[in-house]
C-alpha positions in Angstrom: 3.4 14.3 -5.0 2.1 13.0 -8.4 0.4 15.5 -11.4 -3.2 15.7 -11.0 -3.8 13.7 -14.2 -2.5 10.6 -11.8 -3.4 8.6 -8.7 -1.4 8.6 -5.2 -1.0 5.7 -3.6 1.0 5.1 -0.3 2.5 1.4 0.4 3.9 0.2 3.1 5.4 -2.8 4.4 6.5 -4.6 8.1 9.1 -6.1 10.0 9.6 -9.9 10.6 7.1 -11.2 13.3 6.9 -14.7 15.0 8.4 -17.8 13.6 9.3 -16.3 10.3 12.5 -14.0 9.9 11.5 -12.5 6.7 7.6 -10.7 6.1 6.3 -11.0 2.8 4.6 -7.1 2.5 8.5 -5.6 2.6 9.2 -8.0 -0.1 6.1 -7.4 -2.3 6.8 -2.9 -1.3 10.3 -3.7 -2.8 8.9 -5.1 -5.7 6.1 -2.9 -6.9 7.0 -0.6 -9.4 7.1 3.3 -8.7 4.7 4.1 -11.5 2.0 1.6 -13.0 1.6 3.2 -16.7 -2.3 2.7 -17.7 -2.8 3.9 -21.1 -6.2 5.7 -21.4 -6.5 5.6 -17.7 -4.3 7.8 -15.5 -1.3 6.4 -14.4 -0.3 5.2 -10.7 2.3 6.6 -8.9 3.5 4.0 -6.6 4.9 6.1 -3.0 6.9 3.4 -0.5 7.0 3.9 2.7 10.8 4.1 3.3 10.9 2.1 6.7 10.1 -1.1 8.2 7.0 -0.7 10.0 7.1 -2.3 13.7 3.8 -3.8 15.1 3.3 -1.3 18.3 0.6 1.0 18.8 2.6 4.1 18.6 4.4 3.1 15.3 1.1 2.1 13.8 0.1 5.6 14.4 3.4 7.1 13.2 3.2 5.7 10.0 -0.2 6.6 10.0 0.4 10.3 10.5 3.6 10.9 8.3 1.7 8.9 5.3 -1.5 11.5 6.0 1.2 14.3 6.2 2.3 13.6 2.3 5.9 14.3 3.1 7.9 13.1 0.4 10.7 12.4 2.5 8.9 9.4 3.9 9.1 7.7 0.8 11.5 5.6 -1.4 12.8 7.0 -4.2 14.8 4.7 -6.0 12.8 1.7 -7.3 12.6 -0.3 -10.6 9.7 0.1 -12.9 8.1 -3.1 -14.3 5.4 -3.1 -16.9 4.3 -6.9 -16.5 0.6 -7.0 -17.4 -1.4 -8.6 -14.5 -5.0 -9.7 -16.0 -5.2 -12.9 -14.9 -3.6 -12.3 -11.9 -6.4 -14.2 -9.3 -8.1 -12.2 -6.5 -9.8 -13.0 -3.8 -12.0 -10.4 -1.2 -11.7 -11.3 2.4 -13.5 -9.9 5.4 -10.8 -10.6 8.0 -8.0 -8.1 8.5 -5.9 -10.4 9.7 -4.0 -11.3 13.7 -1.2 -9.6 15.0 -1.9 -5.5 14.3 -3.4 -5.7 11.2 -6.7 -5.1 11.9 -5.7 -2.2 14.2 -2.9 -0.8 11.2 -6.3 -0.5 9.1 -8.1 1.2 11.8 -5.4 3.7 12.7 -5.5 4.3 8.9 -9.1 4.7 8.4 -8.8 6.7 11.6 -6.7 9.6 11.3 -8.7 12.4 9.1 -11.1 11.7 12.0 -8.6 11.8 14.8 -6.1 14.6 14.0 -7.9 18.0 12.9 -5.2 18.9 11.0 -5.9 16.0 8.7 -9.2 16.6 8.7 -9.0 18.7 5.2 -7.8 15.7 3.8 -8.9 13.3 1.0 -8.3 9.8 0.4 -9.2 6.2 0.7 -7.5 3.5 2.3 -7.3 -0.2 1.9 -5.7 -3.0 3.6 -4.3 -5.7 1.9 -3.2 -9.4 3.5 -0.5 -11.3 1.9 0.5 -14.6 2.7 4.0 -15.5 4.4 6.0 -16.8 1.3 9.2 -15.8 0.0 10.2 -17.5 -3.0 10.4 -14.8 -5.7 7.5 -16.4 -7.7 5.7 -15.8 -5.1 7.0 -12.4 -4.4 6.2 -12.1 -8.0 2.7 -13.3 -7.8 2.4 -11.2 -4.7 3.2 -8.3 -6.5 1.2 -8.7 -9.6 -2.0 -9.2 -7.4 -0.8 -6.3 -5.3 -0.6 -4.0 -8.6 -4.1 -5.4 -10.5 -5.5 -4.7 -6.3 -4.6 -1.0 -6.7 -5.2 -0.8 -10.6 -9.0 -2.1 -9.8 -9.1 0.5 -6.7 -8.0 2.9 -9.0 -10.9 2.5 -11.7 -13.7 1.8 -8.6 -16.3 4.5 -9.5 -17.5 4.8 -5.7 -13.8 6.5 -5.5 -13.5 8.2 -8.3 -12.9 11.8 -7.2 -10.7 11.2 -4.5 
């Protein structure tokens, strides 16, 4: 993947579910630059995950594994880079995971070093994040901005640094 001097991070986004015939993470995946420039700080390199994700078990754990397995052919590669500055993007921390397989898409995540021995060499972190079900592009845009300050302020967390 990335240079050393840089942080990985693998995205991914799902399928339309329910009432709704769109899903707001494949949006915000398509929108989020490939590389977040940080001057002074290293610079994050943006890896989507090049399918629509289905809400089964077995896919949950599919994506799981090929994002663990660091195979660059599971990614996009053709993605527009955008430099917008996100500080006052607002935040907010929640405790629930979300319905549907959400909660169990962080679990299989969190899961997996622990699971499969062959990823149990492994670093990383992992982190879930909920969006809303909106569409409108400013709030794709908005949704993307939080996304990118969310993985900027991962990024600089000193509990992960190391990783």
């Amino acid at each position: 993947m990335a240079a050393t001097n840089s942080i990985n991070v693998a995205v991914t986004g799902n399928a339309e579910f329910a009432q709704f015939d769109w899903n707001t993470s494949w949006s915000v995946l398509e929108a989020l630059p490939e590389v977040v420039n940080r001057p002074g700080k290293r610079d994050i390199h943006i890896w989507k995950y090049s399918r629509v994700t289905r809400d089964t078990y077995d896919d949950v754990r599919r994506v799981s594994r090929e994002i663990w397995d660091g195979k660059r052919s599971v990614f996009l590669s053709d993605s527009q880079t955008d430099e917008e500055d996100s500080k006052d993007v607002p935040i907010h921390v929640s405790d629930d995971a979300g319905l549907y397989f959400c909660e169990f898409r962080l679990y299989s995540s969190l899961a997996e070093t622990l699971l499969q021995e062959c990823y149990s060499g492994k670093r990383g972190h992992v982190a879930f994040q909920h969006l809303p079900q909106y569409n409108s592009p400013e709030a794709i845009d908005l949704a993307r901005n939080i996304a990118v300050a969310y993985i900027s302020a991962l990024a600089d967390d000193r509990l992960l640094d190391g990783a």
